[in-house]
C-alpha positions in Angstrom: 0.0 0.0 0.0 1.0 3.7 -0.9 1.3 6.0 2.0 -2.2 7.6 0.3 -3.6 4.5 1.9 -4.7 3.2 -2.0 -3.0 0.8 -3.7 0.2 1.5 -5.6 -1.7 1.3 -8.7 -4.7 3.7 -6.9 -6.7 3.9 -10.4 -8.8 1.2 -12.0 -11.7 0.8 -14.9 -15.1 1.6 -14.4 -16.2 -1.7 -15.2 -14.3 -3.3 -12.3 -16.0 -0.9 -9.9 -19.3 -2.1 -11.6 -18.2 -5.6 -11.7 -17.6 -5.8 -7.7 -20.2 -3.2 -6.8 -22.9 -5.3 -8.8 -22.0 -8.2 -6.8 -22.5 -6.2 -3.9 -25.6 -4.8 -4.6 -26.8 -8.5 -5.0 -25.6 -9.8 -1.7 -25.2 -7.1 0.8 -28.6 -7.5 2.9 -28.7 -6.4 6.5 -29.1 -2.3 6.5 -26.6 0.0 6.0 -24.1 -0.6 8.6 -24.0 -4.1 7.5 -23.1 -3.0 3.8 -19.9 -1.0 5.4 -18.8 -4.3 6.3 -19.7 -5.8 3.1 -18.3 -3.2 1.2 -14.6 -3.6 4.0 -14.9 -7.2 2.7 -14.9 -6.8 -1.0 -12.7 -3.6 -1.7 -10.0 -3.4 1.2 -9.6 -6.9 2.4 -9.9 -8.9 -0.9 -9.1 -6.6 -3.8 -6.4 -4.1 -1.4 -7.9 -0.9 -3.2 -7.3 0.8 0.0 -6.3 0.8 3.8 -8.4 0.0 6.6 -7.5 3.6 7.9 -8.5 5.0 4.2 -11.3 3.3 4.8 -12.4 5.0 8.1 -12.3 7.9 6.7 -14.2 7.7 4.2 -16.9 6.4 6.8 -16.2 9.0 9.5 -16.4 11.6 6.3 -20.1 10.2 5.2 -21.2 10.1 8.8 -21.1 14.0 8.8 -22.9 14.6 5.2 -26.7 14.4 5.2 -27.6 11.3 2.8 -27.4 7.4 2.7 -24.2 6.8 4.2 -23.0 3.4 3.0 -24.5 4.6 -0.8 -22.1 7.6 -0.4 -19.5 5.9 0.9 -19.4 3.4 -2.2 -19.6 6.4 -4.4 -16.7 8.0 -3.2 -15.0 4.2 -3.3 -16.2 4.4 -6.9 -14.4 7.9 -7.2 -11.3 7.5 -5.8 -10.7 3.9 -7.9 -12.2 4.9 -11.4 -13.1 8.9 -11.4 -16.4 10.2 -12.1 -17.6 6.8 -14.3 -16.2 4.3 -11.5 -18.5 6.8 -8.9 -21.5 6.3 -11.6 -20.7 3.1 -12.0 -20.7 1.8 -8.2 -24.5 3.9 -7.7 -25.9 2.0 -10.4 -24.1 -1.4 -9.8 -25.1 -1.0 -6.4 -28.3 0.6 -6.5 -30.3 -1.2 -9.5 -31.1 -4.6 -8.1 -33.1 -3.5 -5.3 -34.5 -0.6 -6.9 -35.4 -2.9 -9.6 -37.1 -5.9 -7.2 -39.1 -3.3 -5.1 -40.6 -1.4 -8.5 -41.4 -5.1 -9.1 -42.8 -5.7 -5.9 -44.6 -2.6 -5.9 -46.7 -4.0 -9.3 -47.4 -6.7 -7.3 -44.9 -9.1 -10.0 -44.1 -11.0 -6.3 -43.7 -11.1 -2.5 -41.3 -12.0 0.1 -44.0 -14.0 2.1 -44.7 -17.1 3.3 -43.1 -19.6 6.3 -40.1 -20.2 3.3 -39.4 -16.6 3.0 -39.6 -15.5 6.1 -37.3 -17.7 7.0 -34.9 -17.0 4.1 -35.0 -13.2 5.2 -34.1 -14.1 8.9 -31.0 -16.2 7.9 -30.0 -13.3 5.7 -30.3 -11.4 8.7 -27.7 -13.6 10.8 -25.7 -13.2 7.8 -25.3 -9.4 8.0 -24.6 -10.2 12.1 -21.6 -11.9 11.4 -20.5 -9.6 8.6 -20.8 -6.7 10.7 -18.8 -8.8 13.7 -16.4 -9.3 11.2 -16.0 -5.8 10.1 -15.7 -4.6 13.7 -12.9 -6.3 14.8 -10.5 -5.8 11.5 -11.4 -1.8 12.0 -10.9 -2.1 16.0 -7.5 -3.7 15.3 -6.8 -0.9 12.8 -8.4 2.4 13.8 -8.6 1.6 17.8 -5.4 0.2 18.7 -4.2 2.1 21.6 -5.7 3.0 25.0 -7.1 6.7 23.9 -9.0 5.4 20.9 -9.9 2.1 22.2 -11.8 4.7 24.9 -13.5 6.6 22.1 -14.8 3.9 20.6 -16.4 2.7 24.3 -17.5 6.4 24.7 -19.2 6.3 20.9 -21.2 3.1 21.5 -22.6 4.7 25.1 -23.3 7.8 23.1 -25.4 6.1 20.2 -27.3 3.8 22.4 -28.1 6.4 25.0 -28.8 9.0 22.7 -31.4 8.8 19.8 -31.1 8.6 16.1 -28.7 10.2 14.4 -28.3 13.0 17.5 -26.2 10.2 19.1 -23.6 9.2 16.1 -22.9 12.6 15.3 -22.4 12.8 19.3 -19.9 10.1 19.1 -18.0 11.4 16.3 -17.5 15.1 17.6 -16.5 13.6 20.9 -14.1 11.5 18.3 -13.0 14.5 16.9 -12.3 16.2 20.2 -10.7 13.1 21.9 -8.6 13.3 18.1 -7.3 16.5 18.7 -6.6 16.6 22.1 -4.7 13.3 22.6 -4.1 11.4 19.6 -2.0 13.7 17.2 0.0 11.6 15.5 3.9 11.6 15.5 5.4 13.5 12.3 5.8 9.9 9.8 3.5 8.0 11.5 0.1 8.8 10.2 -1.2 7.8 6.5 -2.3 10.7 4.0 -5.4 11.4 3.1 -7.4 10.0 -0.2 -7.1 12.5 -2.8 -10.2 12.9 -4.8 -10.2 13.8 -8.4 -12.5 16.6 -8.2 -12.2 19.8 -9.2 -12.5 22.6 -6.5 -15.0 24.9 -9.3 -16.6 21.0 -9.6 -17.3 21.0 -6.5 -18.9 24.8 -5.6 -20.6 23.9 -8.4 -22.5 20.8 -6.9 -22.6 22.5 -3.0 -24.6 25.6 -5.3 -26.6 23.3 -7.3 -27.3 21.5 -4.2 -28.6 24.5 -2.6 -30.5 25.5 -5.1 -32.9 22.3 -5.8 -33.7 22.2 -1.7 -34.9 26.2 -1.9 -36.2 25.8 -5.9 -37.9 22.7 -6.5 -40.5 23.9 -3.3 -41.2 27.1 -5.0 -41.1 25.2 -8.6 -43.8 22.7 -7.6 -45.9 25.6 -6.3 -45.5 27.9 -9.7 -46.1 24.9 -12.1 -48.6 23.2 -10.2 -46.7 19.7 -11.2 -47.2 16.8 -9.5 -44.1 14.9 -10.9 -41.9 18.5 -9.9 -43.9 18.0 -6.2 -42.6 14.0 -6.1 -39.1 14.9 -6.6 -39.2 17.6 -4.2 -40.6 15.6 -1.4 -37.8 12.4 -2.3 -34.8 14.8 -2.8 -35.8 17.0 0.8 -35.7 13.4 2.6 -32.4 12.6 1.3 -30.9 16.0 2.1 -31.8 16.5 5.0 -31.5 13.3 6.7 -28.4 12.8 9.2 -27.7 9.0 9.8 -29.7 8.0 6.4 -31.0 4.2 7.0 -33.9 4.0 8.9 -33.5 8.0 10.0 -35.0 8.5 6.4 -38.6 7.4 7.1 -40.1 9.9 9.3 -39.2 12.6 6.8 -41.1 10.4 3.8 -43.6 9.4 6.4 -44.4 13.5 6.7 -44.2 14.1 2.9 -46.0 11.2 1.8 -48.2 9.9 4.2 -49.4 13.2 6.3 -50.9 15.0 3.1 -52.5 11.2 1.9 -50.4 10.1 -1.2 -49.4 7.0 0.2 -51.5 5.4 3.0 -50.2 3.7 6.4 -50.3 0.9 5.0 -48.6 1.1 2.1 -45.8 2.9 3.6 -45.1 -0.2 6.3 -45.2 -2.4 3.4 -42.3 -0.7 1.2 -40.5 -0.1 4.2 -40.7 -3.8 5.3 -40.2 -5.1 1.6 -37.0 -2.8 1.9 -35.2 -4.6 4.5 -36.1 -7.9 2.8 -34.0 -7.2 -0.2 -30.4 -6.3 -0.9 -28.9 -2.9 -0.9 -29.7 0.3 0.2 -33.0 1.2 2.7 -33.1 4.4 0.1 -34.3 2.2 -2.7 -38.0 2.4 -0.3 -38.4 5.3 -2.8 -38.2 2.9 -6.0 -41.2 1.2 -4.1 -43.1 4.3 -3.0 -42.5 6.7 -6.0 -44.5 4.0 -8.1 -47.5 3.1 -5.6 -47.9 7.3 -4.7 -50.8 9.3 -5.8 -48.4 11.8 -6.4 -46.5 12.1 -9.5 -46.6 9.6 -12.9 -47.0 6.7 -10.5 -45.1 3.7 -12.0 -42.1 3.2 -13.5 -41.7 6.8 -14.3 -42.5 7.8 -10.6 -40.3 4.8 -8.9 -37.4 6.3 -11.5 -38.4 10.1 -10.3 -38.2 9.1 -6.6 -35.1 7.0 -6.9 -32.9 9.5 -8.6 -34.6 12.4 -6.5 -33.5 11.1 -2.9 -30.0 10.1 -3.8 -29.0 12.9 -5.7 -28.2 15.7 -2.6 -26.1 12.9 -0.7 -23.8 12.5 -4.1 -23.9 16.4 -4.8 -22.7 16.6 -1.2 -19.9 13.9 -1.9 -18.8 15.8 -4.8 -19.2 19.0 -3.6 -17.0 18.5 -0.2 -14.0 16.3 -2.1 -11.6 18.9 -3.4 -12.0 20.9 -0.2 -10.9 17.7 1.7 -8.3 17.3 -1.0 -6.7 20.8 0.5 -7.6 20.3 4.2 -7.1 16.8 4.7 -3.4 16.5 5.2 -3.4 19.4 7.9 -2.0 17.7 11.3 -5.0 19.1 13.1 -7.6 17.5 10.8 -5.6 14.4 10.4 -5.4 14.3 14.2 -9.6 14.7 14.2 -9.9 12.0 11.8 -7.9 9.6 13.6 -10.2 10.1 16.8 -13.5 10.1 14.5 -12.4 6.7 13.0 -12.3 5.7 16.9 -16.0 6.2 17.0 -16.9 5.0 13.4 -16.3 1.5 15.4 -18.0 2.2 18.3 -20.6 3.3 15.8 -20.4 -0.1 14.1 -20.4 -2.0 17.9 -23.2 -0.2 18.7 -25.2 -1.4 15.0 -23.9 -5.1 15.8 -26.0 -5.3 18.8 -28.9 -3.8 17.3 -28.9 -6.1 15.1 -28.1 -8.9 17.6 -31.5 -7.7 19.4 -33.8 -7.9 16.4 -32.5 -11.2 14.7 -32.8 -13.3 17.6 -29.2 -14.7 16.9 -28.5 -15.4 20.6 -30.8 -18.7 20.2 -28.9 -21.8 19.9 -29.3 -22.8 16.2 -29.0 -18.9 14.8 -26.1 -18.2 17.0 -24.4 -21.6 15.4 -25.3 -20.1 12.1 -23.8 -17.0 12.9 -20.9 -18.6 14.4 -20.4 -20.3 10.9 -21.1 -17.5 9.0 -18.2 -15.7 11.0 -15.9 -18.3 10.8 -15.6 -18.2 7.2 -15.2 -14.6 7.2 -12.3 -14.6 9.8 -10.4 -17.8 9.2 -11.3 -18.9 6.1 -11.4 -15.4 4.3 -14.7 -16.3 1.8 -16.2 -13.6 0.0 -19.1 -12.1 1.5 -21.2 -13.5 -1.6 -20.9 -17.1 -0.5 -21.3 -16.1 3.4 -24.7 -14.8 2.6 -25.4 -18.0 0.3 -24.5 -19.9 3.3 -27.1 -17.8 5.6 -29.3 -17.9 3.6 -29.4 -21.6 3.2 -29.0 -22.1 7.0 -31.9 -20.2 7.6 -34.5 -22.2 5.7 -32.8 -25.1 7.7 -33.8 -23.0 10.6 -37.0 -22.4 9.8 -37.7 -25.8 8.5 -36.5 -27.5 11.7 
């Protein structure tokens, strides 16, 4: 590895970020802290693009811009290996297949129901358990290996289980920050450089102005042209940028936009959101379900495209928009220092998701912990790609649910 923390050859083609990220966007189920791990798996463990500490900070980075955090994080992975196609390439790779299944599911083309599925979707479930646990302890050896940031990341998980939503991670990662710049400067030599994103620094006013200007215009557009399709987007692209945490922190703002003024009943809503954690990649691809069931906007395939496109769009303008300012600022001891301390809380933030998701799969029962246990085991010891772990889950868990 280069002292960037990217490989020595740092650059790739697009089509190998699309090749990877399609395979990810296939077979990374569990939410989006669970796709951090799968996305750790895939690019920094197997393939080497980058270093675990690279890695951190491109987490700790999308843990402070409003937007889907594990979808930005994979387009800035797509950025920094293959430039602005690789970034393209890794959103559609990633995003398509479970935009794709929940436009489906919204026609009513098919269901995740029955004893077979439901028990499918709980051993995909342990799956992401032990792919998170597997995450967490390759980042704890790398980003929290001394006594100071081994302490942050404690002082992160009591922060984001005490605290709610996404007021407790961006509690952890200021006091990460803090703890950074107080007691964890790193000795001249000692500390990686930052990634270097090729962005422009007029690329990227350009995205923070255009950014600006579709939250205060499309409002004011909706209300001039009386558009329902214009009134869609504007409701999909103020939930994605506005929302700190992404994930689940999404909902409420689509429940209030959606919901409240009765485009989409309560019923509908549950549905898409449940469908959503049923299927692979990112909890934002609810809009590809709700876009096309709404009685706002084109309704179908046009609306589910209108809504996708709509609630991602601020979280990548953001990406964009804050690269080439971290390409001057990054390498700054102070920031550097604040990094190092904030990657001490991106694991606490992870530990903290791990027994979340510990509580609502039920893996501490005998036969799902075994499962998990197996599922871990061929992550840590055996080093199989995550696509075959979550094969193996999967399987396991119609065992489970057979039995």
């Amino acid at each position: 590895m280069s002292s960037t923390g990217v490989a020595p050859g740092r650059r790739g083609p697009a089509g190998e970020v699309a090749r990877v990220f399609g395979v990810l966007g296939l077979t990374s189920f569990g939410g989006p802290v669970a796709h951090l791990g799968f996305f750790r798996s895939a690019v920094v463990e197997r393939r080497g693009w980058l270093t675990d500490r690279a890695y951190g900070d491109l987490v700790a980075l999308a843990q402070f811009l409003p937007g889907p955090a594990s979808s930005q994080v994979g387009f800035a992975l797509g950025l920094v290996r293959a430039g602005p196609l690789g970034a393209l390439a890794a959103f559609v790779a990633f995003t398509l297949p479970s935009a794709l299944l929940l436009f489906f599911l919204a026609v009513e083309v098919g269901r995740v129901d029955g004893p077979i599925g439901r028990a499918l979707v709980a051993g995909l479930g342990i799956g992401a358990v032990a792919v998170v646990a597997h995450a967490v302890t390759g980042l704890a050896r790398s980003l929290a290996p001394d006594a100071v940031r081994a302490s942050v990341a404690v002082i992160a998980v009591a922060l984001t289980l005490g605290l709610p939503g996404a007021v407790g991670q961006l509690s952890a990662i200021a006091v990460g920050v803090l703890t950074g710049l107080a007691f964890s400067r790193p000795a001249p030599g000692s500390d990686h450089e930052p990634l270097r994103f090729p962005v422009r620094r007029r690329t990227g006013v350009t995205c923070l102005a255009v950014f600006a200007a579709l939250l205060v215009g499309l409002p004011a557009l909706a209300r001039i042209t009386g558009s329902e399709a214009v009134a869609l987007v504007d409701v999909f692209y103020r939930a994605g940028a506005l929302v700190l945490g992404g994930g689940h922190v999404v909902l409420p703002l689509l429940h209030t936009g959606l919901v409240e003024p009765g485009w989409v009943s309560d019923e509908v809503f549950l549905t898409g959101y449940s469908l959503a954690q049923a299927v692979p990649g990112p909890l934002f691809t609810v809009a590809s379900y709700l876009g096309a069931v709404a009685d706002l906007g084109p309704g179908g395939a046009p609306g589910s495209l209108l809504a996708t496109l709509a609630i991602f769009t601020p979280g990548f303008l953001l990406v964009i928009g804050v690269a080439p300012f971290w390409n001057s600022i990054g390498s700054h001891v102070g920031v550097r220092a604040g990094m190092r301390g904030a990657n001490a809380a991106v694991v606490g933030l992870l530990v903290a998701a791990l027994l979340d998701l510990v509580g609502t799969t039920g893996v501490l029962d005998p036969g799902p912990f075994c499962l998990a246990l197996v599922c871990f085991g061929l992550l840590q010891a055996w080093r199989a790609p995550a696509w075959a772990v979550v094969a193996v889950a999967a399987l396991g868990g119609i065992v489970l649910g057979l039995a």
